[in-house]
Residue frames as a rotation matrix with the C-alpha (Angstrom) as fourth column:
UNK 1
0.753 -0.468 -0.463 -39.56
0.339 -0.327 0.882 9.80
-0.564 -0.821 -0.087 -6.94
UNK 2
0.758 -0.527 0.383 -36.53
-0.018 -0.604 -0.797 12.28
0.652 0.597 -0.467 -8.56
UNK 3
0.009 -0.756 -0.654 -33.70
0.755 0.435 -0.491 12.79
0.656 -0.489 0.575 -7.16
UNK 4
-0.772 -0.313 0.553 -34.22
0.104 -0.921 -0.376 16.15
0.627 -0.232 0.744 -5.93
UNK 5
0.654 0.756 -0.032 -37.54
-0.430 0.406 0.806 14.61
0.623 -0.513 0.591 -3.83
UNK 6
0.084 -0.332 -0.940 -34.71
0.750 0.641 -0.159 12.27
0.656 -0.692 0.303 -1.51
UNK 7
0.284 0.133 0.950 -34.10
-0.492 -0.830 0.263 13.16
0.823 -0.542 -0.170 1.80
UNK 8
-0.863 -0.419 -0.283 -32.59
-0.090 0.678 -0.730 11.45
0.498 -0.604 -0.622 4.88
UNK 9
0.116 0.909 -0.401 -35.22
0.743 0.189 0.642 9.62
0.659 -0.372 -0.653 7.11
UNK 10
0.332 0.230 0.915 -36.43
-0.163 -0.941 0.296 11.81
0.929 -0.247 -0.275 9.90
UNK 11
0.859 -0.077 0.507 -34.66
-0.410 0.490 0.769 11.62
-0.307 -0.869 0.389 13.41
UNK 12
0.785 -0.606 0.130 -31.65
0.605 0.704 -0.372 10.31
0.134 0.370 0.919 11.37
UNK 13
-0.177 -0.796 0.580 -29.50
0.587 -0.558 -0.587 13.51
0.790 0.236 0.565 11.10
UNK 14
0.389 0.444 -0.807 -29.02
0.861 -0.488 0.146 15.43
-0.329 -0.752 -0.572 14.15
UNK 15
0.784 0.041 0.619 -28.06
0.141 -0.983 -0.113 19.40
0.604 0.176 -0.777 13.88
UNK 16
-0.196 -0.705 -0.682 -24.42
0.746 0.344 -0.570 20.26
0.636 -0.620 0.459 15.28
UNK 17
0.227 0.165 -0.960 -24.43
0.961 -0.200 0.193 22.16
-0.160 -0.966 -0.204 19.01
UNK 18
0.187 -0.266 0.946 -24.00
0.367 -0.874 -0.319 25.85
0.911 0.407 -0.066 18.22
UNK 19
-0.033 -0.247 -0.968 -21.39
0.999 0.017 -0.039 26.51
0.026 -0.969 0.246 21.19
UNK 20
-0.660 -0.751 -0.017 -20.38
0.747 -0.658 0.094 29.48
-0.082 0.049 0.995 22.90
UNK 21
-0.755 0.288 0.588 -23.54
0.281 -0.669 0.688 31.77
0.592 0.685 0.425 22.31
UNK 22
-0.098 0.530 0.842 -24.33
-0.562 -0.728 0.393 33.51
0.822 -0.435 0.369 25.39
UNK 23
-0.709 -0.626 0.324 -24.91
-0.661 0.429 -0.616 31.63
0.247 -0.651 -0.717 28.99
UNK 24
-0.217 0.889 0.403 -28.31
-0.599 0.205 -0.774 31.55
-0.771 -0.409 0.489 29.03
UNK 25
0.336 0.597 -0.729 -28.11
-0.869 0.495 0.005 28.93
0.364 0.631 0.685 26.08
UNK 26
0.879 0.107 0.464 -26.53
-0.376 0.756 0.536 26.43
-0.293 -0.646 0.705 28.56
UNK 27
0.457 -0.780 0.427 -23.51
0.889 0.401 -0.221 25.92
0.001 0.481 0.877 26.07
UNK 28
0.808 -0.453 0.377 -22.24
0.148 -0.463 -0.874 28.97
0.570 0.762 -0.307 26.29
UNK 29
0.831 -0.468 0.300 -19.39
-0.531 -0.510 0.676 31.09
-0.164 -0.722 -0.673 28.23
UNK 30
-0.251 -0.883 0.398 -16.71
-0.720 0.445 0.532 28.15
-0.647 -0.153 -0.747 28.29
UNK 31
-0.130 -0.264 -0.956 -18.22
-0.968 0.243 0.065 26.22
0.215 0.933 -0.287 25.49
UNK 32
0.861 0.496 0.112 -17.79
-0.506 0.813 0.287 22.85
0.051 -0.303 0.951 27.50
UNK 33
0.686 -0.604 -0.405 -14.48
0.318 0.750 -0.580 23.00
0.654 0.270 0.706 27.62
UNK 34
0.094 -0.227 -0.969 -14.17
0.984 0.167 0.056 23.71
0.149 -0.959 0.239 31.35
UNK 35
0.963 -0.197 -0.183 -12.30
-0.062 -0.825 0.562 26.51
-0.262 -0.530 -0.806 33.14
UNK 36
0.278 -0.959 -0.064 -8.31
-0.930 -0.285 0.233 27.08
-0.242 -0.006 -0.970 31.76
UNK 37
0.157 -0.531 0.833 -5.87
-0.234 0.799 0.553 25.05
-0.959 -0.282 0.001 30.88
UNK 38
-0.724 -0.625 -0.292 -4.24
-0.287 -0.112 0.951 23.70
-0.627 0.773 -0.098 27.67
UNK 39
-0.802 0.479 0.355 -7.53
0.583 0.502 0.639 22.09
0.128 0.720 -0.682 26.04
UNK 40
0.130 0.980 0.153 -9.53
0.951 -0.080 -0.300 25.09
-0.281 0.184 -0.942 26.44
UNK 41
-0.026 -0.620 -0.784 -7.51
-0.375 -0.721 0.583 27.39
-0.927 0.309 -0.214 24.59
UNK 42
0.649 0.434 -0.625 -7.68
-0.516 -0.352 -0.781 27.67
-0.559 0.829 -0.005 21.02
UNK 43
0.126 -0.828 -0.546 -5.08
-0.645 0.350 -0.679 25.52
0.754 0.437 -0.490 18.88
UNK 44
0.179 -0.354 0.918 -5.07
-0.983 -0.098 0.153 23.50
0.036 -0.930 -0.366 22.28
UNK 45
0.930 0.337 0.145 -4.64
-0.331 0.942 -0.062 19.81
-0.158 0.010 0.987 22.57
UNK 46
0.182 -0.791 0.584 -1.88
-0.417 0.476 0.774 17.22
-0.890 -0.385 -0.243 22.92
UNK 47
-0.167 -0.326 -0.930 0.04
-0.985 0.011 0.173 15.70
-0.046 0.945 -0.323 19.88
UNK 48
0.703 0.489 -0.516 -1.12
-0.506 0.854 0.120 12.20
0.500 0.177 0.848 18.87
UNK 49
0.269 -0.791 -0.549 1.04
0.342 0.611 -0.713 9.60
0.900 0.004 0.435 20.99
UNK 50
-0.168 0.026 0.985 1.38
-0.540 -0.838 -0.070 12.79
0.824 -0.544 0.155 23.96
UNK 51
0.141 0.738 -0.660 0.71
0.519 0.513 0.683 10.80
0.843 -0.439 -0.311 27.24
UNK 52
0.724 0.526 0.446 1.03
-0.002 -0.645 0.764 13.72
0.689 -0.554 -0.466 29.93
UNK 53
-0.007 -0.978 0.208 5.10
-0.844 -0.105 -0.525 14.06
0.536 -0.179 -0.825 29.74
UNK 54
0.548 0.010 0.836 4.72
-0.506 0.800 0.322 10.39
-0.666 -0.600 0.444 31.29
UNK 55
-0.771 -0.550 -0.320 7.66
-0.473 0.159 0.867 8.52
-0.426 0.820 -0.383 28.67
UNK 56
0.220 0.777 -0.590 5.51
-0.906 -0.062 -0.419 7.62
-0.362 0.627 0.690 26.00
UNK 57
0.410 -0.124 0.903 5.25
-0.053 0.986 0.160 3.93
-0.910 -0.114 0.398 24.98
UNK 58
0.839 -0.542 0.057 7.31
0.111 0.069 -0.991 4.54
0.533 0.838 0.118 21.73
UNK 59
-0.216 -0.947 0.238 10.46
-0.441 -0.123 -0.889 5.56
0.871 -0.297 -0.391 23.42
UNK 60
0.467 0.381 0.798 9.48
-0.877 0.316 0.363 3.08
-0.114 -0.869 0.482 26.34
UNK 61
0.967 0.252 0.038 9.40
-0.156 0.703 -0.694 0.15
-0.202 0.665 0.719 23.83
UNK 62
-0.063 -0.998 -0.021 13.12
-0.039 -0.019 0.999 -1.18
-0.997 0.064 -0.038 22.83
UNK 63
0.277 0.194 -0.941 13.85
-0.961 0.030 -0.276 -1.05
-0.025 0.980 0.195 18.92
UNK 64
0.371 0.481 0.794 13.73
-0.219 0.876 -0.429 -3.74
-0.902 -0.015 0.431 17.32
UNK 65
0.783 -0.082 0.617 15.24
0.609 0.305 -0.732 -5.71
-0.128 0.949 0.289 13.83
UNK 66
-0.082 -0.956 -0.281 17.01
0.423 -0.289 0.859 -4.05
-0.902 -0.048 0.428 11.31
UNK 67
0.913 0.401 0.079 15.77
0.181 -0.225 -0.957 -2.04
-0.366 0.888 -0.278 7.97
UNK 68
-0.245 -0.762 0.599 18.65
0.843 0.138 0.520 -2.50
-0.479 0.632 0.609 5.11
UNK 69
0.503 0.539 -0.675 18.30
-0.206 -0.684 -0.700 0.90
-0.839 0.492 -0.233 2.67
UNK 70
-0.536 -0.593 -0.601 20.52
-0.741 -0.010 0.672 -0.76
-0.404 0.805 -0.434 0.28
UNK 71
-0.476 -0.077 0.876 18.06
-0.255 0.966 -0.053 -3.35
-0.842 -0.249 -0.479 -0.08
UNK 72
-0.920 0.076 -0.385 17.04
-0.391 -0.270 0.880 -4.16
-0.037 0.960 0.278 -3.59
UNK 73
-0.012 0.996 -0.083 13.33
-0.752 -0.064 -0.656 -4.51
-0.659 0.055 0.750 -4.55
UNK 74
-0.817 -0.294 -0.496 13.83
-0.575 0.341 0.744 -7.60
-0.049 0.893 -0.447 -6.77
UNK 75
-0.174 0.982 -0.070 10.23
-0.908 -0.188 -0.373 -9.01
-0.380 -0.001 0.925 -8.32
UNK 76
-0.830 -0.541 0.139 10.01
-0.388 0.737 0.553 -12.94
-0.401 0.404 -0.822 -8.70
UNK 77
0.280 0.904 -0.324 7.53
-0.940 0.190 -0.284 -14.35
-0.195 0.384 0.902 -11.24
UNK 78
0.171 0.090 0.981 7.14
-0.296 0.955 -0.036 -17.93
-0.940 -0.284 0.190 -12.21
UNK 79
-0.875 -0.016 0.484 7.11
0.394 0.558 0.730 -20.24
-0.282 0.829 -0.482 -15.37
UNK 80
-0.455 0.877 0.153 3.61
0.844 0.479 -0.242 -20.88
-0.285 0.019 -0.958 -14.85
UNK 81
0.106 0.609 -0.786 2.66
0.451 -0.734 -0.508 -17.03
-0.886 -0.301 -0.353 -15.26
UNK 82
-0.621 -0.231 -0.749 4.29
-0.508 -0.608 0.610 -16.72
-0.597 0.759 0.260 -18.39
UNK 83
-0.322 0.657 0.682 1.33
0.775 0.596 -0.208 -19.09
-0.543 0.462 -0.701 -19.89
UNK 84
0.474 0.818 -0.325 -0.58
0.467 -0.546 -0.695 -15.73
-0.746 0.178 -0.642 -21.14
UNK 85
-0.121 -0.423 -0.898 2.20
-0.753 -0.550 0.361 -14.93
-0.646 0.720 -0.252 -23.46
UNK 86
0.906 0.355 0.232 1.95
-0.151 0.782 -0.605 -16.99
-0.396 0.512 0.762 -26.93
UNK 87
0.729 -0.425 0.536 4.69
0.532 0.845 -0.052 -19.48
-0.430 0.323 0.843 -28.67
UNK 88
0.150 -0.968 0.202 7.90
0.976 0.112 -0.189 -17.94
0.160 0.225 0.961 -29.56
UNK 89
0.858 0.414 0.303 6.88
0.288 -0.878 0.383 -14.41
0.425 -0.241 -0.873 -28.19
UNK 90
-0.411 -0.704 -0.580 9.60
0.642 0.228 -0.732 -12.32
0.647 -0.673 0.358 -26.22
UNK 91
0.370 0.357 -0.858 9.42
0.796 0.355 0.491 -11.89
0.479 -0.864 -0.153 -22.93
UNK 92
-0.278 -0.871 0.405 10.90
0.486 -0.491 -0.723 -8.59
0.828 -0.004 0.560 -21.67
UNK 93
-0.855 0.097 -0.510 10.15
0.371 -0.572 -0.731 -5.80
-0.362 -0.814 0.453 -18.49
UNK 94
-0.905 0.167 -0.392 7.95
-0.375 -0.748 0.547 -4.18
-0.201 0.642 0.740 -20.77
UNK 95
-0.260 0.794 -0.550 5.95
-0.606 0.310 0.733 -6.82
0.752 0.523 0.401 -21.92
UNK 96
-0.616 0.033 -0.787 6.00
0.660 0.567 -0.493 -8.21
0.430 -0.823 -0.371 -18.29
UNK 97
-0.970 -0.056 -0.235 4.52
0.095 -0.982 -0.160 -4.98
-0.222 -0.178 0.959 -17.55
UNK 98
-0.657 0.488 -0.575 1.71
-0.686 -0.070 0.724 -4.99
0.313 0.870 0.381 -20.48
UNK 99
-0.320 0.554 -0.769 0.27
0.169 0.832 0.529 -8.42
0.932 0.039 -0.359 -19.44
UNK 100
0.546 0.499 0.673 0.04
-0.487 -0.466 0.739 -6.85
0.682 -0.731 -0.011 -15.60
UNK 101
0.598 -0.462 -0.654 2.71
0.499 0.854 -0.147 -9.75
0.627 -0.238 0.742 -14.11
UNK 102
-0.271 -0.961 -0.050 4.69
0.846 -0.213 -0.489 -6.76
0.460 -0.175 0.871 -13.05
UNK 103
0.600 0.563 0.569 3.42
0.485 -0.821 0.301 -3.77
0.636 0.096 -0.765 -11.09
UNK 104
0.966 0.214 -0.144 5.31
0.249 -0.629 0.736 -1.01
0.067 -0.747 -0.661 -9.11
UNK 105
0.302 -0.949 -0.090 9.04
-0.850 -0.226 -0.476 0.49
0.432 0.220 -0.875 -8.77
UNK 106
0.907 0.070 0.415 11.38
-0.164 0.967 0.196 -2.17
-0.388 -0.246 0.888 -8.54
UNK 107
0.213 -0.976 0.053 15.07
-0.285 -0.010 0.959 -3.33
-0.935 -0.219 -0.280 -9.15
UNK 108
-0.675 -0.647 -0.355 15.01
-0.698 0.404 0.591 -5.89
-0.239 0.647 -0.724 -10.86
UNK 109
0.447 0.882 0.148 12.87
-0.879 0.464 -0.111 -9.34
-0.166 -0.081 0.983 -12.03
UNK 110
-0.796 -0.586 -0.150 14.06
-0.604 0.784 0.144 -12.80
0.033 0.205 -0.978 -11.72
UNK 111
0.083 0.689 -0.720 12.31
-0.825 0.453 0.338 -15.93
0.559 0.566 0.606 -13.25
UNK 112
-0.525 -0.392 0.755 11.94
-0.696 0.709 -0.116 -18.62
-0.490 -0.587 -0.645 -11.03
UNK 113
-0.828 -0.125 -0.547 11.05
-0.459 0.710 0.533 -22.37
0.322 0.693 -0.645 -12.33
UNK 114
-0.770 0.601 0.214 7.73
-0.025 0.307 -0.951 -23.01
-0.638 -0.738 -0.221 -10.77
UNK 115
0.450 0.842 -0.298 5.00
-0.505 -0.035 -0.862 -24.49
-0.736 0.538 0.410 -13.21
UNK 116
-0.241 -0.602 0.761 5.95
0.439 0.632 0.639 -25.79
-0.866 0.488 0.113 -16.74
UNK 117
0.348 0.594 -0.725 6.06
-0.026 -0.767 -0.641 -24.87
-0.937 0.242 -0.252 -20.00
UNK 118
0.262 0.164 0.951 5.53
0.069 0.980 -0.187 -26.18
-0.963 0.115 0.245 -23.79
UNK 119
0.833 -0.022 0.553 6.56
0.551 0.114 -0.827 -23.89
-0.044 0.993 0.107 -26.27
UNK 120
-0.195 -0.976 -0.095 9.69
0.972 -0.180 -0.151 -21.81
0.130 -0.121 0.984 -26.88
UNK 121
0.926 0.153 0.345 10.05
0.184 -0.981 -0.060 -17.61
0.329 0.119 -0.937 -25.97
UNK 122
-0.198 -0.880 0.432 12.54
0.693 -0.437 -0.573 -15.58
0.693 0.186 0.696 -25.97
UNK 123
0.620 -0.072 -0.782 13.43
0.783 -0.020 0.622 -14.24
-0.060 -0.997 0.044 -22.38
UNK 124
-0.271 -0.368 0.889 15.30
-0.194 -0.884 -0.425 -10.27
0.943 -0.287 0.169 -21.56
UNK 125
0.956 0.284 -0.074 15.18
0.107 -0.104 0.989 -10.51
0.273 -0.953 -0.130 -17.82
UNK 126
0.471 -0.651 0.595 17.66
-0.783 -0.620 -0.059 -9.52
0.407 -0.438 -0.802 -14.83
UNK 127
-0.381 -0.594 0.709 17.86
-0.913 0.361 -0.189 -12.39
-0.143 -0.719 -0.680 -12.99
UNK 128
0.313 0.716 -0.624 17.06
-0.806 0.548 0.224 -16.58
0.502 0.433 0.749 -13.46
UNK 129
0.304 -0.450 0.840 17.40
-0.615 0.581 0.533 -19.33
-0.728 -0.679 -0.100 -11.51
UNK 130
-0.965 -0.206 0.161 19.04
-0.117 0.891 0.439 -22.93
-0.234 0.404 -0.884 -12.82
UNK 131
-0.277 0.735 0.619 15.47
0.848 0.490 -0.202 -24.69
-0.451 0.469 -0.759 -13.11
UNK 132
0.574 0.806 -0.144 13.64
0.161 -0.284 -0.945 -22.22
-0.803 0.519 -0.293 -15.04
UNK 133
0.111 -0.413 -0.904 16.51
-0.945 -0.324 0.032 -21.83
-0.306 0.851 -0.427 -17.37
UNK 134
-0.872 -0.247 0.422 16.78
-0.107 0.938 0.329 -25.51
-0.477 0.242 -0.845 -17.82
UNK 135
-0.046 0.971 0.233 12.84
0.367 0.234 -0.901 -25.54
-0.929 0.044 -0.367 -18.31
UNK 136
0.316 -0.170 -0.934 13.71
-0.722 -0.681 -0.120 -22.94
-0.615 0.712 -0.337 -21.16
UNK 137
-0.323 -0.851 -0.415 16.40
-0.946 0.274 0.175 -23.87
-0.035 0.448 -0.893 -22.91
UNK 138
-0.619 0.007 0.786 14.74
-0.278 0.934 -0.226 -27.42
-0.735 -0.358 -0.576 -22.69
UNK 139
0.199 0.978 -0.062 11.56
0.441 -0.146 -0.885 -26.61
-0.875 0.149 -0.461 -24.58
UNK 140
-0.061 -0.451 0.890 13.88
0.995 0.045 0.091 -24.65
-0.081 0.891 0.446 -27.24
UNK 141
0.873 0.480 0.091 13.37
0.489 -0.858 -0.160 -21.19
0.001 0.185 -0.983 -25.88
UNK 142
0.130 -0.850 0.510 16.02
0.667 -0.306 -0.679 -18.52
0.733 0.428 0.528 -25.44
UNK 143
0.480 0.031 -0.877 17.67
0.876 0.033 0.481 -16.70
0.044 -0.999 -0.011 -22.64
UNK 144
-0.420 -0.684 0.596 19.80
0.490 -0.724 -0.486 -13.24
0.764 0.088 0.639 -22.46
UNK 145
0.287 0.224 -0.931 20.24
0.923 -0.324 0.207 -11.72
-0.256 -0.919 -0.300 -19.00
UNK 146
0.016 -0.412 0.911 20.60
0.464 -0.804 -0.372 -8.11
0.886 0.428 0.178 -18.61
């Protein structure tokens, strides 16, 4: 068998309706899409959501919440994730980046203190909490927000 030998089974694909071509093929004259009116006219049909000038259930619905636009996008990784970096290594956006820890637009990145960790690195980040700088700074690494 080749590729140029395949073929869909038989009875699988049907042929589309070829409207509109004459009366005496049973589809034609109007097509099947009645006598008049806005859906049998060309370009016709209602916008998505449209329920026949009845108030549509979006503007039915009360709003709801509240969407901040000043809100900042701020990305929180763990101790535990910095395992994949090795023993006095540093630790920056970049090389958060590199290892994959870090993915999409974003503010900022703050370390939080979840997990543990046994050798020292040197740390460039925006934001840290108390424990994970204690965990640092315990362990003999270094810290320098920016």
């Amino acid at each position: 068998m080749k590729l140029n030998e395949l073929s869909p089974a038989r009875g699988s694909r049907k042929l589309k309706k070829r409207l509109g071509r004459g009366v005496g093929s049973g589809t034609g004259k109007t097509a099947g899409r009645g006598t008049k009116g806005h859906n049998s006219r060309s370009g016709g049909g209602v916008r998505p959501g449209f329920e026949g000038g009845q108030m549509p259930i979006h503007r039915r619905l009360p709003k709801r919440g509240f969407k901040n636009i000043f809100k900042k996008n701020i990305i929180a990784i763990n101790i535990r994730d910095l395992s994949k970096f090795e023993s006095g290594s540093t630790v920056d956006e970049a090389a958060l980046i590199r290892m994959g820890l870090v993915k999409g637009k974003r503010d900022g990145i703050k370390l939080l203190g979840q997990g543990k960790i046994d050798y020292p690195l040197q740390i460039k980040i925006n934001q840290i909490s108390k424990n994970a700088r204690e965990k640092i700074e315990s362990v003999g690494g270094s810290i320098e927000v920016i």
